[in-house]
C-alpha positions in Angstrom: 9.4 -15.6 16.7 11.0 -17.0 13.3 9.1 -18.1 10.4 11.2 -19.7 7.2 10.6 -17.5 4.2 8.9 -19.4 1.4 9.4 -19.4 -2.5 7.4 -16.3 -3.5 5.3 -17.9 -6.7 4.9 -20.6 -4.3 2.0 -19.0 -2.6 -1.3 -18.8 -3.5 -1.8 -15.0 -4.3 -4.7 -13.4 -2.4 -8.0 -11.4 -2.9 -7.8 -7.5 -1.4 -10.6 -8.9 0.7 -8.2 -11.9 1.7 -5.7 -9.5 2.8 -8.0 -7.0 4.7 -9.7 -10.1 6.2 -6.1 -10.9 8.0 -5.6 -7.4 8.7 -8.5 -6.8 9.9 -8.4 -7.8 14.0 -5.7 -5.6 14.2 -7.9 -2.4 13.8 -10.0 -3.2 16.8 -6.8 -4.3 18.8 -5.2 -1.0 17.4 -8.5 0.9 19.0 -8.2 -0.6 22.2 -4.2 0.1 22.7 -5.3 3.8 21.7 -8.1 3.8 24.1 -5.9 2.9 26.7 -3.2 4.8 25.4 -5.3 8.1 25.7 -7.2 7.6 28.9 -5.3 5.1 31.6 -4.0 7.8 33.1 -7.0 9.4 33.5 -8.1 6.6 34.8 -6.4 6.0 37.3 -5.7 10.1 38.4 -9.8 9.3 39.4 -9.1 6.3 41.0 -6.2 7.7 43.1 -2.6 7.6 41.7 -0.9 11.3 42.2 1.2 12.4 39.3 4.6 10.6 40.9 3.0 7.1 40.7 1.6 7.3 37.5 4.8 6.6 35.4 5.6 3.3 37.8 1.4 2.4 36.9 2.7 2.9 33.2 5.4 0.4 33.5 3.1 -2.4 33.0 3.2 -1.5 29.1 6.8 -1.9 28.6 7.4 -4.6 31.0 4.4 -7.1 29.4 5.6 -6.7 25.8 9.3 -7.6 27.0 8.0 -10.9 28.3 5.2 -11.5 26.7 6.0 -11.6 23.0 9.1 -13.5 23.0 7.0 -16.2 24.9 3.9 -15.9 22.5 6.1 -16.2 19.3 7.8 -18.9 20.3 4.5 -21.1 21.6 2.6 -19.8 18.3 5.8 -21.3 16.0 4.6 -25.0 17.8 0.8 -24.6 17.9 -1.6 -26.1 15.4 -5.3 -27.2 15.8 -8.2 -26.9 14.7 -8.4 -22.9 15.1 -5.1 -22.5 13.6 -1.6 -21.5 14.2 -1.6 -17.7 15.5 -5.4 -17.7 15.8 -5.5 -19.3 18.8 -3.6 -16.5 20.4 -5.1 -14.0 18.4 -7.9 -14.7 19.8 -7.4 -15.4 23.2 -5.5 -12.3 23.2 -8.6 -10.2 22.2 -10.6 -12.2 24.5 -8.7 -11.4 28.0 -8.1 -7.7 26.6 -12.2 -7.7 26.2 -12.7 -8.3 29.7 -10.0 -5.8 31.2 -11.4 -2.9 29.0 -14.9 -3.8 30.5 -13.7 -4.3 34.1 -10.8 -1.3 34.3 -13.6 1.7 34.7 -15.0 0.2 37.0 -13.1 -0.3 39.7 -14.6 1.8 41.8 -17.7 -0.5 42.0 -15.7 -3.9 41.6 -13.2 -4.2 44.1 -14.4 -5.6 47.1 -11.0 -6.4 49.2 -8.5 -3.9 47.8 -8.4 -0.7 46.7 -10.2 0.5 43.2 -6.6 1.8 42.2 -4.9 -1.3 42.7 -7.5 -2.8 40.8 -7.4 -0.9 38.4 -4.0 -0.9 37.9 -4.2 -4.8 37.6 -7.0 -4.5 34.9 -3.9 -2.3 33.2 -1.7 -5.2 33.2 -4.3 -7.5 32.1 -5.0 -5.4 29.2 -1.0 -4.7 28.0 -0.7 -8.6 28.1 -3.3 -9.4 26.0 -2.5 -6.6 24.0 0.6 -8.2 23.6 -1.0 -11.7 23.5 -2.8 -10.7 20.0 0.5 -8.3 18.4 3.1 -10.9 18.0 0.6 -13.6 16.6 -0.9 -10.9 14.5 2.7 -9.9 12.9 3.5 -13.3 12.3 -0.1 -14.6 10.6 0.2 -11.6 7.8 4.0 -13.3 7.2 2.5 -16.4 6.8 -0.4 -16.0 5.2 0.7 -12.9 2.4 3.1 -13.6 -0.5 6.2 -11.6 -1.0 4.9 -10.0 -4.6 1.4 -8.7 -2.0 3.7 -7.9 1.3 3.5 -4.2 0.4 0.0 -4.1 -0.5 -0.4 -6.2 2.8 1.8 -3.9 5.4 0.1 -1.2 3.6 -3.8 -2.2 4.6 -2.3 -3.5 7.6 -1.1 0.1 8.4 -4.4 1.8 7.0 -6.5 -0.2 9.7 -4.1 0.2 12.2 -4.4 4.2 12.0 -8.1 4.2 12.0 -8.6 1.7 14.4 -5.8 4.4 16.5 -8.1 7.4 15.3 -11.6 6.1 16.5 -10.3 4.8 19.9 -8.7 8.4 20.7 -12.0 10.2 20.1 -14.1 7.7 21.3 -14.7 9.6 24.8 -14.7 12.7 22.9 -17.7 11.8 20.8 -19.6 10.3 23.5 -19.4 13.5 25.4 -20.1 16.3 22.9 -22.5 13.9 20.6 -24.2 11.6 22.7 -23.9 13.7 25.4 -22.6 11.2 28.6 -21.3 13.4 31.3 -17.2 13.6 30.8 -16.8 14.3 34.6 -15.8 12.0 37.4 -16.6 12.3 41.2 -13.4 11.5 44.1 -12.6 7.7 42.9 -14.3 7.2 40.3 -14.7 7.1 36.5 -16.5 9.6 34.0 -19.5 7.6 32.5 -18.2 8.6 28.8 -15.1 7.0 29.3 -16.3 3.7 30.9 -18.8 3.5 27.7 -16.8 4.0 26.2 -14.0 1.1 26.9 -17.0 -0.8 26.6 -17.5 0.0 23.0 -13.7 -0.4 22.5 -13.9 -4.0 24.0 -16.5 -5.1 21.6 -15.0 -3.2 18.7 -11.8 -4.8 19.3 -13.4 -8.5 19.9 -15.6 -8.5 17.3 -13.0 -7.5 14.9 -10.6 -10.1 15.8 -13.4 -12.8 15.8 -13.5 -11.4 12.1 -10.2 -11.8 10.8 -10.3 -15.8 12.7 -13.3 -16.7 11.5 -12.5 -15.3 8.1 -8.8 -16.4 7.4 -8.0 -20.4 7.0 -4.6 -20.9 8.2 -2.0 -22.7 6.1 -0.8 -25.6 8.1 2.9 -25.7 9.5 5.0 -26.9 6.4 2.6 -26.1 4.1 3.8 -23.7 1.1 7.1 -23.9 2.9 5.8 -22.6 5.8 8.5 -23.5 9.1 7.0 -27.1 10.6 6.3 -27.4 14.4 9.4 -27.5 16.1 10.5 -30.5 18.2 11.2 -29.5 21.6 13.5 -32.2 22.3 16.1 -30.6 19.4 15.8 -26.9 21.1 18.3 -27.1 23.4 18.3 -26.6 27.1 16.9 -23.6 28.5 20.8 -22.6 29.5 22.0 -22.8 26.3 19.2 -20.7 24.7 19.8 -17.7 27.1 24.0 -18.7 26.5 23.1 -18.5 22.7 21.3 -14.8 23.4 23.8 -13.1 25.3 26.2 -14.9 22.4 24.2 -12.5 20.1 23.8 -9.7 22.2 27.3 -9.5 22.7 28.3 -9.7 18.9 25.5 -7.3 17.6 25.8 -5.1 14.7 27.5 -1.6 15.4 24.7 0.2 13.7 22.2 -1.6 16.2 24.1 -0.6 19.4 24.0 3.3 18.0 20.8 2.7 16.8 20.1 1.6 20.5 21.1 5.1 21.5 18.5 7.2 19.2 15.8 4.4 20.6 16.6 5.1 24.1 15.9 9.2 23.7 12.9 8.8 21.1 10.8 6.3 23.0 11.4 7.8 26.2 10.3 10.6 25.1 7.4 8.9 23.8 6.5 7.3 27.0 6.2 10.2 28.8 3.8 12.2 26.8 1.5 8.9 26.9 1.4 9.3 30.3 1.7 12.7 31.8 0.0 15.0 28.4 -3.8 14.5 30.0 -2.4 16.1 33.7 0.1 18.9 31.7 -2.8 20.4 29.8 -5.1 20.1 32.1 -2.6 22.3 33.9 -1.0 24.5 31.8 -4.1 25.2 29.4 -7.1 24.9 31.3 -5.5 26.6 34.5 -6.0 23.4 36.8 -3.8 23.2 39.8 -1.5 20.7 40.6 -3.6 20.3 43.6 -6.2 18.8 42.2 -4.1 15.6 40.8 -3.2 14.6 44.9 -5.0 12.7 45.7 -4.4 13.4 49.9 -5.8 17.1 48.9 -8.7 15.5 47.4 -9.5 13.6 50.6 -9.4 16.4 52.5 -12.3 18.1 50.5 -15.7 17.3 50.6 -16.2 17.1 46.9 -14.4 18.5 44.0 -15.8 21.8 42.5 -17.8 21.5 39.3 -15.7 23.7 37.3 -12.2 21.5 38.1 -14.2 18.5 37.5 -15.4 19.6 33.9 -12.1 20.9 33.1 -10.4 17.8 34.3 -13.0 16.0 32.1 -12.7 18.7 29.3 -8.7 18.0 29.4 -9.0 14.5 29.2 -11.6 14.4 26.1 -9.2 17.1 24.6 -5.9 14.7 24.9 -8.3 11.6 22.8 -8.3 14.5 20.1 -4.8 15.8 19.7 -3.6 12.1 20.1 -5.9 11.1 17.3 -4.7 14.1 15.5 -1.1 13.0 15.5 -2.1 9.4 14.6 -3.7 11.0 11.2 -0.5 13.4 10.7 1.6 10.1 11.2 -0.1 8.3 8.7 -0.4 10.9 6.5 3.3 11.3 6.6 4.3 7.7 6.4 2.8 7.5 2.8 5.7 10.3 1.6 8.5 8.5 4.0 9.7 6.3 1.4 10.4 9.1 -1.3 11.8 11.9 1.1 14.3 9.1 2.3 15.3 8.5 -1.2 15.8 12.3 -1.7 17.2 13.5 1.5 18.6 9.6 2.3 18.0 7.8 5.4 19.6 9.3 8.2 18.7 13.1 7.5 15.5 12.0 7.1 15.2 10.1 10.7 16.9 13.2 11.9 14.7 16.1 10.8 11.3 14.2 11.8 12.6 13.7 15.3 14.0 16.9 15.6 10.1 18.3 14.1 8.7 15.8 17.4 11.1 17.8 19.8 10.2 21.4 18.7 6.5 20.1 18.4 7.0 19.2 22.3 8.7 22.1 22.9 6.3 24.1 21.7 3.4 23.2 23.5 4.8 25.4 26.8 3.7 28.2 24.7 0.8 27.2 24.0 -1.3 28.6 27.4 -3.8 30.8 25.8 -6.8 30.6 28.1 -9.4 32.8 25.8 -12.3 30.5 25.1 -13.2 29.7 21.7 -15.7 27.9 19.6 -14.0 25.2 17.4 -16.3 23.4 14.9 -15.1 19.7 14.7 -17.9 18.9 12.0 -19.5 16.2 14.4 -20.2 18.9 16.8 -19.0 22.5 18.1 -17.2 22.9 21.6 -15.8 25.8 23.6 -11.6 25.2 24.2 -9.0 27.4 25.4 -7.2 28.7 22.4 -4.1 27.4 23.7 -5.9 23.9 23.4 -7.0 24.3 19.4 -3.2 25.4 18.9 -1.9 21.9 20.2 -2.8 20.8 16.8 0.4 22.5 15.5 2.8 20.6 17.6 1.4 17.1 17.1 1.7 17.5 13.1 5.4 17.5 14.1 4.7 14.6 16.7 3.1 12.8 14.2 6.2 12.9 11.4 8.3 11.9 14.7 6.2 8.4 15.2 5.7 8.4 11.6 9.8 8.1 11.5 10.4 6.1 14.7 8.4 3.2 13.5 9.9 3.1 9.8 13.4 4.8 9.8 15.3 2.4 12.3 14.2 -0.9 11.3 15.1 0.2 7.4 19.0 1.1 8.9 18.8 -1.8 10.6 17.8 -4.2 8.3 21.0 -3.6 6.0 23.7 -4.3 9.1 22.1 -7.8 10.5 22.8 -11.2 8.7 20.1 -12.5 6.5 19.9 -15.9 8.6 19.5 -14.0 12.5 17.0 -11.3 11.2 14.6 -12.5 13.2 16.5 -12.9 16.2 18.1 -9.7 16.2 14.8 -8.1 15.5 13.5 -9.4 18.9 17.3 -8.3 20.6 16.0 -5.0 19.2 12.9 -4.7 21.0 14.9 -4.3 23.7 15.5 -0.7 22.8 11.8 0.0 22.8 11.0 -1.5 26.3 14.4 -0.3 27.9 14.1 3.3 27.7 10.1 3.1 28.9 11.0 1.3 31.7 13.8 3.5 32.5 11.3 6.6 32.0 8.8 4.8 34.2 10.8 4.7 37.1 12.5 8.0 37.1 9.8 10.3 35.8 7.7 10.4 38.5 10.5 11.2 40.7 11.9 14.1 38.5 8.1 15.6 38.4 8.0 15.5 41.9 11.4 16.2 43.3 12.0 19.2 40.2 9.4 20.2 38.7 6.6 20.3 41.9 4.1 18.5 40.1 3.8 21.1 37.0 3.6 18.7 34.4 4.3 21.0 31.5 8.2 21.0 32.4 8.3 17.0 32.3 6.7 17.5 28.6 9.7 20.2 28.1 12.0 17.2 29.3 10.8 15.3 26.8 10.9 17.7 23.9 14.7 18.0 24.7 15.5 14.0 25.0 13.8 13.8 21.4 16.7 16.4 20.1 19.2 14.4 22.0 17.6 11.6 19.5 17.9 13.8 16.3 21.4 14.5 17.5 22.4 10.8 17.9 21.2 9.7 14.4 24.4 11.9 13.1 26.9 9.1 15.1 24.3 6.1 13.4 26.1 4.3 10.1 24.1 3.5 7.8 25.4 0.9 5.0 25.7 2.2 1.4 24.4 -1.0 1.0 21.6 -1.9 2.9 18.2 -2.5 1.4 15.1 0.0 2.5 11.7 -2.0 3.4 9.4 -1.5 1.2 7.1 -1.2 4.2 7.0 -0.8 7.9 3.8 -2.1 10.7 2.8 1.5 12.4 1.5 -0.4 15.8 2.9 0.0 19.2 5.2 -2.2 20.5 5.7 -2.5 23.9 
């Protein structure tokens, strides 16, 4: 999605309050994704999936963004009513995401003629495409709406609410376990009540706050302030000669995106495996739990699951809300001294040495496997852990300077090697290198857990520790122009 940049003095300059106001939505969609993020596959280890299926579950993510934005850019670009331009989407986008937060926990009760899991797996993909539904619209809306002199101060709120909004939904469970006090444990196909309250506070977090930002922001009207009119269909093209024109570009892309490509492919494969198997590897490797106890054909053929692999199980999951919120904090923290360590260190080495502190941080976490209980005050309230659990806040500070990097460093390489007129085209060719990899990871994960590791999900973290030095490694072969311009700022949500 391509909007034509405007004269700067030629929009009308904004209040803070404006510029939170249009930023705003995308905390509570921000909360949701790290809701998800945090607890699908806990989810859906309750509702059935064994640890080989979870990665192909997980493919939804990647799969939905792929299609979903490209389609949702271009339809917002020749929208306008009386709600807007991007509002429209934005909200409808909240709206569907909403009801598959309220309806994915409880599967077990819903689904009448098919299984919870499958279910709940659908609710998954209904949630990553509205997810996706609200991103692009919301990207777009802070581009129209935010002069160029504001776009730092704009990115930066954008990125403040973003974090929190990624914060609160991690430890959402968390708190309503060891404040409220709603049991964190889940019977044989079915969900822990703190975690289905708590998707049901993320859906109204997330609604209500991007009923906020459209009821509080008046869209400028296509070709106002220079904004890009509605386009007219009948001048696009054919549908033949669009997807001619894309593999034109594909095939003539920049050198420094194709190697670019190649760091993507190891970082956010990496990534996309610590989403999705970290809940089952702790649980494992930390709080003893036997691989046993995620099969879900052993679990039929037991009358009911002892209390002390449930709470663990429960325990485990709460715990991964915490260290994910914990690297979400360390990410942000470290994004405010990106810009000046780059200048200092310059571009590349600075990519390199933050993914190379995500690999050790992975790395490090097979170490981590002290089982001596221990009392940890978290200010809110005091639980017992496994020391090897309060250490896992080492490895995500160096997590968190890896996604701190990945969602800054390659898009300010990049944006120095594209022509001026394609950026945005080439920006969405570069997506490609976000969704590839996941997909890639989603299909052979599950079978590497299975087939060489035998289930211990600790050594598929391992794998993932080493692709992220692969990624350190590959920024080395990565030219960056003497030339190219840094942004001044970078949007710290997930695309997928």
């Amino acid at each position: 999605m391509t909007t034509t940049a405007i004269p700067t003095q030629h929009k009308p300059t904004l209040s803070f309050w404006q510029i939170w106001n249009i930023s705003f939505g995308f905390l509570g969609v921000q909360f949701g994704f790290a809701l998800q993020n945090a607890n699908a596959s806990r989810i859906l280890s309750d509702l059935g999936a064994d640890l080989h299926s979870l990665s192909l579950f997980w493919l939804v993510a990647p799969i939905m963004g792929l299609i979903i934005q490209p389609i949702v850019g271009s339809a917002s670009d020749r929208t306008w009513n009386r709600i807007g331009r991007r509002s429209p989407y934005i909200l409808m986008g909240g709206a569907a995401a909403a009801i598959g937060m309220l309806l994915m926990p409880n599967s077990a009760t819903l689904a009448s003629f098919i299984t919870p899991l499958f279910f709940g797996a659908m609710m998954l993909a209904v949630m990553d495409a509205s997810f996706n539904v609200a991103f692009q619209p919301f990207r777009a809306l802070v581009s129209d709406m935010v002069p160029d002199e504001q776009r730092t101060l704009g990115y930066s709120i954008q990125s403040f609410l973003i974090n929190i909004g990624a914060v609160c939904g991690s430890i959402l469970p968390f708190v309503l376990t060891n404040v409220i006090g709603l049991d964190n444990t889940a019977a044989t196909g079915e969900v822990a009540p703190s975690v289905i309250w708590a998707f049901y506070l993320g859906a109204s977090v997330m609604f209500g706050s991007v009923l906020w930002t459209v009821l509080r922001t008046k869209e400028y009207a296509p070709g106002e302030f220079g904004l890009a009119p509605l386009e007219n269909a009948k001048q696009q093209g054919s549908l033949f000669s669009k997807i001619g024109e894309f593999i034109g570009l594909m095939k003539s892309m920049p050198k420094t995106m194709k190697q670019l490509a190649v760091v993507q492919f190891f970082s956010w494969f990496a990534l996309f495996i610590m989403w999705v198997y970290t809940m089952p590897a702790i649980a494992q490797h930390i709080w003893g739990v036997e691989a046993k106890w995620f099969d879900p054909d052993y679990l039929a053929s037991v009358t009911e699951v002892p209390a002390h692999i449930a709470a663990a199980k429960g325990t485990a999951g709460d715990w991964v809300g915490i260290i994910f919120a914990a690297y979400s904090l360390f990410a942000a923290i470290f994004s405010i001294f990106l810009a000046k360590i780059a200048k200092k260190l310059g571009r590349k080495l600075t990519y390199s040495l933050s993914l190379m502190a995500g690999g050790i941080g992975y790395l490090s976490i097979f170490f981590l496997h002290d089982a001596t209980i221990t009392t940890v005050n978290l200010y809110i309230t005091q639980i017992d852990v496994p020391q090897g659990a309060v250490s896992l806040f080492l490895p995500m500070i160096g997590v968190g300077i890896a996604w701190a990097a990945i969602l800054a460093m390659p898009y300010a390489i990049l944006a120095g090697s594209i022509p001026i007129k394609q950026t945005g085209v080439y920006m969405g060719i570069f997506n490609f290198t976000i969704a590839a990899p996941q997909i890639v990871s989603g299909v052979f994960a599950g079978w590497i857990l299975t087939a060489l590791f035998d289930n211990q999900a600790i050594y598929i973290l391992m794998m993932a520790g080493t692709a992220m030095l692969f990624a350190a490694v590959a920024v080395y072969f990565v030219k960056d122009g003497a030339n190219a311009n840094q942004t001044s700022s970078q949007d710290n949500s997930v695309t997928v």
